[in-house]
N, C-alpha and C positions, 0 to 999 in steps of 0.2 A: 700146418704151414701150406695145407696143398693150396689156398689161393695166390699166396705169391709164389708159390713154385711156377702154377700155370702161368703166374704174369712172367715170370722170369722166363717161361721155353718161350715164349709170343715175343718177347722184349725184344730179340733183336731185327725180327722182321719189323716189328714197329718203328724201332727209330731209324733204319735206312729210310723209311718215307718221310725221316722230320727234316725240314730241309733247318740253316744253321748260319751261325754269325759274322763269318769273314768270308773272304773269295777261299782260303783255303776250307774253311770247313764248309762251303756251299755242297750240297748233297743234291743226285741227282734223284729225283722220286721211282721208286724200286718196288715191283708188286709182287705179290704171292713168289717169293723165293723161297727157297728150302734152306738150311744153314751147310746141309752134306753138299750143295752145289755150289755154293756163295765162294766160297773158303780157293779163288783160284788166280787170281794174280796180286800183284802188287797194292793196284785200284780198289779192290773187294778189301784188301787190310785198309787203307786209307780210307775207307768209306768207313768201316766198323768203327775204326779210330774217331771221325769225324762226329760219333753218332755218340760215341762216349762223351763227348763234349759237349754234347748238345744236351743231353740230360744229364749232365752235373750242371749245366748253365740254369737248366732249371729249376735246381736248389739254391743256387747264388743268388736268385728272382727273392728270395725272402726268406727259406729256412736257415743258409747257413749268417745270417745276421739276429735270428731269433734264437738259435742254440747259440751263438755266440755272445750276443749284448743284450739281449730283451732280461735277463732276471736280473741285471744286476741295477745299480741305485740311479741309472742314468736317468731313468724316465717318469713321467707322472702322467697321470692322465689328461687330456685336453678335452676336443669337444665330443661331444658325443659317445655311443659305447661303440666298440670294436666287434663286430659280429665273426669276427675267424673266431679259430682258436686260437690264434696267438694272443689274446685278452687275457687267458690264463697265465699267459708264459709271463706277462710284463709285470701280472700282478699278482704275481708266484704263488696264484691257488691252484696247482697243479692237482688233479685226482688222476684214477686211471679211466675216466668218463673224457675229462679235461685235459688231455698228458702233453697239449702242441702237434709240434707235428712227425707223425712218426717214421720209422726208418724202411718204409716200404722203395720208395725212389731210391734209397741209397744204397739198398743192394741190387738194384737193377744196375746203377753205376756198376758197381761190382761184378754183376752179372756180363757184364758189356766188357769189363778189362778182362774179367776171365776166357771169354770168348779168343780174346785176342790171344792172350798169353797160352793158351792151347793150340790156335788151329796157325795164326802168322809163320811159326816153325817151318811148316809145312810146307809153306809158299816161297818161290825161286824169286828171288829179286834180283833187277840188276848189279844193285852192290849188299855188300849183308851189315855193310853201313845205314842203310836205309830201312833195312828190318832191323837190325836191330834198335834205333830210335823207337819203332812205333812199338817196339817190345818194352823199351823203356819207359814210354810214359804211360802204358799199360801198369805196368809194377807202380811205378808213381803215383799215378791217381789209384788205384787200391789201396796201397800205402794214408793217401792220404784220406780214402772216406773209410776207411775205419778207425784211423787218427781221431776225426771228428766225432761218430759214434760212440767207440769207447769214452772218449770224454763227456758223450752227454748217457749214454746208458750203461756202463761200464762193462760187463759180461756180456761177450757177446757171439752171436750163432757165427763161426768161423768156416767161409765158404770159399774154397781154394780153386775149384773146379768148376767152369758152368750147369748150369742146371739143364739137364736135356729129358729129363723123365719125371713123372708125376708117382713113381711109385713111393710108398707112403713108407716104407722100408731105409728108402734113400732119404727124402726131403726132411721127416720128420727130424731134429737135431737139438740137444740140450745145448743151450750158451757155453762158453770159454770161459774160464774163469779170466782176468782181465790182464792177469801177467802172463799169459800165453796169447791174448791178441796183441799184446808190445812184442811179444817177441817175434811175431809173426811181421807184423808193419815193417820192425827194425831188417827182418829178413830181403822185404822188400823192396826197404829203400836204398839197400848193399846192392838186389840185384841192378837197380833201377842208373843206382851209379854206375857201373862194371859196364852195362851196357848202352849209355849213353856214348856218343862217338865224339863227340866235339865239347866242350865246357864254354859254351858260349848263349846269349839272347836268342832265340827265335825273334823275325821280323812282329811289332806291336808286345811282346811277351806274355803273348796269351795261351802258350802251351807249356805244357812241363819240361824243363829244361833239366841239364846239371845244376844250375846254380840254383835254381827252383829248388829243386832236390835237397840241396844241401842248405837251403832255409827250410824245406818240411825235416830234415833231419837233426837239426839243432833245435827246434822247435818240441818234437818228441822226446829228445835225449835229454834236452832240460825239462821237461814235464816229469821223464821220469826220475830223472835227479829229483826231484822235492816233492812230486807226492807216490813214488815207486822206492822207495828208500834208495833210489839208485848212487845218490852221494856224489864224492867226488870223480869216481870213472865216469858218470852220465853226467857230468860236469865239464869233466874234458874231452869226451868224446863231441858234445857240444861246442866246445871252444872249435875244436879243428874241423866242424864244419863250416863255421865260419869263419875259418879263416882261408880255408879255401875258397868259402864264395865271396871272399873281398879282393882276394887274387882276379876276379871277371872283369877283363875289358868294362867301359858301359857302364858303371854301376856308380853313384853315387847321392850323395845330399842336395839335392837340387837347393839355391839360393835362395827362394822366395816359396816359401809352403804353401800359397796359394796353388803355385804350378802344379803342383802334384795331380791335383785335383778336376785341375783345367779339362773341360770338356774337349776342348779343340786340343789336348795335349796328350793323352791317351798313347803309352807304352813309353814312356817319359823314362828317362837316366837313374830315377829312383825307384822305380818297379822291378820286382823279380816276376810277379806272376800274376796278373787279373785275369778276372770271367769276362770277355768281352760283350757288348749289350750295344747293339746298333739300331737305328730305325727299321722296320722294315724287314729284320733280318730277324728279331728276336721279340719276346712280351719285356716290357716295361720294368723295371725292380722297383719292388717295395720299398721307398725312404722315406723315412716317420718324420714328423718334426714341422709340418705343414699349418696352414689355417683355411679355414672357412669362408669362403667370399662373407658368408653371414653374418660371422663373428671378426672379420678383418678390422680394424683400429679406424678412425674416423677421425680427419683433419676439422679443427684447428685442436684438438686434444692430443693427440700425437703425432710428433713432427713429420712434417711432408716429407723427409728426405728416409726418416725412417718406413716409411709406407710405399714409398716405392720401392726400396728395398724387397719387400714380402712380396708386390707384383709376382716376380718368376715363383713366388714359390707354389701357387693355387694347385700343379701338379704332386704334390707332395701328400702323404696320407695324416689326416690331422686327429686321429684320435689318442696319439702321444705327443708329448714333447718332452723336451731337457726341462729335467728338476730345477728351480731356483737354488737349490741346493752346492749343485755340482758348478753350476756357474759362475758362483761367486766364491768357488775357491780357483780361479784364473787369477793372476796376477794382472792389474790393470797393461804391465808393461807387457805382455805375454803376447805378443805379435799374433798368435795362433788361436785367441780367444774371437776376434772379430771374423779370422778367417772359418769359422767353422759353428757359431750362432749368433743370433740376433735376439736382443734383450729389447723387448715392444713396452714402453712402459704410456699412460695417458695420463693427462693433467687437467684436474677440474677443482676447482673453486681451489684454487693452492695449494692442491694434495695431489703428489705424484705416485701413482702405483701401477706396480709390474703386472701386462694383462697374462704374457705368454714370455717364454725361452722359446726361440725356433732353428731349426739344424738352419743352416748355410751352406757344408762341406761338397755337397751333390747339388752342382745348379742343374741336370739336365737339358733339354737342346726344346727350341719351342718344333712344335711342327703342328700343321694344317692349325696355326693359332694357341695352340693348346700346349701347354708345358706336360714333357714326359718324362719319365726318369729313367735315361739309357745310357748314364754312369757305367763304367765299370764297377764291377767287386773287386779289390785289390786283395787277394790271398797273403801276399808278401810284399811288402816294401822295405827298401834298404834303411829308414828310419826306426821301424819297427824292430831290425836286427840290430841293430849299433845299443840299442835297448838292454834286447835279449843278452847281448854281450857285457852289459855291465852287471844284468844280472848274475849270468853265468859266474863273471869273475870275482863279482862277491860272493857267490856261494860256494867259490873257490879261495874266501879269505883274502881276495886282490883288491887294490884298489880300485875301484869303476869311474873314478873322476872322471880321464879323459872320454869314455864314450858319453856320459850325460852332460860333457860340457860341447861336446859335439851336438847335440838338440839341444843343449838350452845358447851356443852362439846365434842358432838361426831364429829360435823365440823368441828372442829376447832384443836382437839386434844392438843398438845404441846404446839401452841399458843392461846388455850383458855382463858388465864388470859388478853391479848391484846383485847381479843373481848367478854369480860363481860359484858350482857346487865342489863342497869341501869333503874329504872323506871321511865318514867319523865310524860308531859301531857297524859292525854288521847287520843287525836289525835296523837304526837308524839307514841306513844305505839301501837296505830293502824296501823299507816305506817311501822313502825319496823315487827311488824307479819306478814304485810301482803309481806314484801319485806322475809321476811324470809320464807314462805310460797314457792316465788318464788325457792329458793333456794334448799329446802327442797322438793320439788315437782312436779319441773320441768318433763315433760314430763308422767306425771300420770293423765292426765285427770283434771284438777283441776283450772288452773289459769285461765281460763275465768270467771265460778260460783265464783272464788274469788273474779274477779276484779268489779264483777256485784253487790255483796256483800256486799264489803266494798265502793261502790260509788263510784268506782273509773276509771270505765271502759273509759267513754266518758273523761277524762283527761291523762292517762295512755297508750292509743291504738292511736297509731299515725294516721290510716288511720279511725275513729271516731273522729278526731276533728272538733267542729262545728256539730254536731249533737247532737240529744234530746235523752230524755229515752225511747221515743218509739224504738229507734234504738237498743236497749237492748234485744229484743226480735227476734225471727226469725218470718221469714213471714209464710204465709201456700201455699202451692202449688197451682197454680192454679188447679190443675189436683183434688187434694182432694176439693175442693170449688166444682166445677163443680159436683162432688158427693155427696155433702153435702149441697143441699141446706138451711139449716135453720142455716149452719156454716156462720160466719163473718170474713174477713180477719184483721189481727191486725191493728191499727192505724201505717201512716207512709208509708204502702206499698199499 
C-alpha cells in the first residue's frame, strides 16, 4: 500500500491549494505548508473541512453514480463505445484488469476527515459550538464513504487514524471483515450525532447536517437489517432515525417533481443533502442519457416538438441510455415518467420506431453556448426517505400504505385514485417499493444499492443472470493488490 500511503501524507497539502464550490467552501491557495504548523486556528480547521469537500465533490463528478446505478438494468448501450472504465461497470464485465473505479480517492476522503478528527481537538475556538460541528461532519462524511465502499467491496482496509509515515510496518493492513466496518460507520454516526449542535439545514444543504445524519443512518441500519441479518432492531433503530429527521423544520414533498430538479431551485424544501457543482467553481458531472449532434432525430420523421426537446441535451454523455425496457414499465399516467426521460421514436413510410430512451431529470445551465452539467448530486432527498420508511415498516410486518401513497399522490396527480396502493403480503409490498423506488429515483444514484438490498439484483439485471452473490460485489484492481500486499481479492474474481 506504500503508494497510497505516500498519496495519503501529500493529500492534505494538496487539497488546501484546490480551491471549491460555494462562497463557504472557497479556499484560499496555500503553498508548501507542513501539517505540524497548519493545525492553529479556527480558519486552518475550516480550511481542512473545506478541502474534505472538495474531494468527495469529486467522486459525486461520476463514481458515486457508477457504484451506485451503472450495473443495474437501467441502461443499454447507445452510440458509440465508452472508453473509461465505466464500460465495464454498465456492462457488468467486471475483471480485476476491468474492476471501474477504484477506492484510491475514497480514502483520501478518509484521510482528509481523519486529519480533522485528530488534530481540530486541539484548536481553541471561539465557541466549542463551532468545533464541535466541524468535528461532526468529519465523523459524517467517514461514516458515509465507508458506507459506500463496503457496499461496493465489502471488507475493507479500516483506517481510523491519518496516515503520516510510509513505514511498511504501519501502512501495510489486511481488510476488516465487513461486520466490523458496520460497526465502525454505526460508531460514527453516534458520534457524528452527539456532536452536532443544532438539528437544523445548513444555508443550500450542501454540508452534513443532523438531519443528513439521520438519513445516512436509517439508510445503513436498514441495509443492515436485510443483508447483515440485523432484523427487526436494525429495523427499528431505522424507524427512529427517521423519525427524527421528519421532526426538521424545512423538510418536505415538494408539489410538483419537476422542482426538485430544477436547476435554478438547488437546496429546495425536499433535499437533505447534495454535492453542490457550480460553474466556474467546480468540473462538470458525468450525466448519461444524451445524443450525438450526428445521430440526433431529423424533422419531418420525428416531431418538431420532440427535437427541440433534446436541443439542451448535446451536453450529456451519449454512450448510454434508459433501456426500452425500464421505460415502458411507467404507467402512462405517472407524472414522473415525462419528468425524467424522453421516448424519440421516427416515422417512415408508416412504421413507427423507438430510435433512443434519453434521461431529462438533469437539464444543466448553458454557458459560453454550450450545455454543462452542473446539477447537483442529491445524496438524500426527503422522497427517497418516505420510501425507505415504508420499507422499514414492512420489514417491520407494518403497513407501508400511507408512505407509498405519499409518492404515488404527487405521481400520479388527478389519476391518483386509479393507482392507490393497497397493502397486501409482505413480499408483494416489497416488490411494490422497490418498483416504485424505480420510479421515483431513476437516475439518482440509487437503483443498484436497491436492487442489492432487496435481493433482487441477480433476478432483476438481465446480463447477471446465472451468476452468484459473489457477483454483487466489485472486484479490486489489480493495480491496488499489487500495492497492497496483505489485501485479498473478493471471491469470484
Amino acid at each position: 500500500m506504500k503508494s497510497l500511503a505516500i498519496k495519503l501524507v501529500y493529500a492534505f497539502v494538496t487539497v488546501m491549494i484546490v480551491s471549491s464550490c460555494t462562497d463557504d467552501l472557497t479556499l484560499k491557495p496555500i503553498s508548501q505548508i507542513s501539517n505540524a504548523s497548519f493545525w492553529q486556528s479556527k480558519e486552518d480547521a475550516q480550511g481542512a473541512l473545506n478541502g474534505m469537500y472538495v474531494r468527495m465533490r469529486s467522486q459525486a463528478a461520476t463514481n458515486l453514480f457508477v457504484w451506485g446505478e451503472g450495473r443495474s438494468e437501467i441502461y443499454v448501450q447507445n452510440f458509440g463505445f465508452d472508453p473509461s472504465i465505466n464500460f465495464y461497470v454498465f456492462t457488468n464485465n467486471l475483471s480485476t484488469v476491468n474492476a471501474g473505479p477504484d477506492w484510491t480517492t475514497m480514502y483520501s476522503v478518509v484521510q482528509d476527515a481523519n486529519l480533522i478528527i485528530k488534530n481540530v481537538p486541539t484548536i481553541t475556538f471561539p465557541t466549542e459550538a463551532e468545533k464541535n460541528s466541524i468535528l461532526a461532519q468529519a465523523y459524517a462524511m467517514r461514516a458515509f464513504i465507508y458506507f459506500t465502499m463496503t457496499k461496493t467491496w465489502g471488507d475493507l482496509i479500516l483506517i481510523d487514524q491519518p496516515t503520516e509515515t510510509v513505514d511498511p510496518a504501519i501502512i501495510y493492513r489486511e481488510r476488516s471483515p465487513q461486520a466490523d466496518v458496520f460497526k465502525f460507520i454505526k460508531q460514527d454516526i453516534e458520534k457524528a450525532l452527539s456532536l452536532f449542535p443544532v438539528a437544523t439545514f445548513p444555508a443550500g444543504r450542501t454540508l452534513w447536517s443532523k438531519p443528513a445524519v439521520n438519513a445516512l443512518k436509517s439508510d445503513v441500519f436498514l441495509w443492515t437489517a436485510k443483508r447483515l441479518n440485523g432484523g427487526s432492531a436494525d429495523f427499528t433503530t431505522a424507524l427512529a432515525a427517521i423519525t427524527e429527521l421528519e421532526a426538521t423544520s424545512g423538510l418536505e414533498l415538494l408539489a410538483d417533481y419537476t422542482k426538485i430538479f430544477d436547476f435554478n431551485n438547488k437546496g429546495n424544501n425536499e433535499i437533505i443533502m447534495a454535492v453542490r457543482f457550480q460553474v466556474g467553481e467546480s468540473s462538470a458531472r458525468s450525466v448519461y442519457g444524451g445524443v450525438p449532434e450526428l445521430t440526433a432525430p431529423k424533422a419531418p420523421f420525428t416531431d418538431q416538438a420532440v427535437i427541440n426537446k433534446l436541443l439542451p441535451l448535446g451536453g450529456k454523455d451519449a454512450y448510454w441510455q434508459i433501456s426500452k425496457a425500464v421505460a415502458d414499465q411507467f404507467s402512462k399516467d405517472d407524472l414522473r415518467k415525462a419528468a425524467t426521460l424522453i421516448e424519440v421514436t421516427q416515422t417512415k413510410d408508416g412504421v413507427t420506431s423507438l430510435l433512443y430512451v434519453l434521461d431529462q431529470k438533469w437539464p444543466g445551465v448553458i454557458n459560453g453556448g454550450v450545455r454543462t452539467m452542473y446539477d447537483d448530486y442529491i445524496l438524500y432527498r426527503y422522497g427517497d426517505i418516505v420510501l425507505m420508511k415504508a420499507e422499514i415498516l414492512n420489514g417491520l410486518g407494518r403497513d407501508p400504505s400511507v408512505e407509498i401513497n405519499k409518492i404515488r399522490k404527487r405521481a400520479y396527480g388527478a389519476t391518483y385514485a386509479a393507482h392507490t396502493f393497497v397493502n397486501g403480503t409482505q413480499a408483494s409490498n416489497d416488490e411494490a417499493i422497490l418498483q416504485e423506488r424505480l420510479f421515483e429515483l431513476l437516475q439518482e444514484g440509487k437503483r443498484w444499492w436497491d436492487l442489492v438490498r432487496f435481493g433482487k439484483a441477480l433476478e432483476k439485471v438481465p446480463l447477471l443472470k446465472g451468476k452468484t452473490e459473489s457477483a454483487l460485489l466489485f472486484p479490486i484492481q489489480n493495480t491496488i493488490l499489487s500495492l497492497e500486499p496483505k489485501v485479498k481479492q473478493n471471491p469470484g474474481y
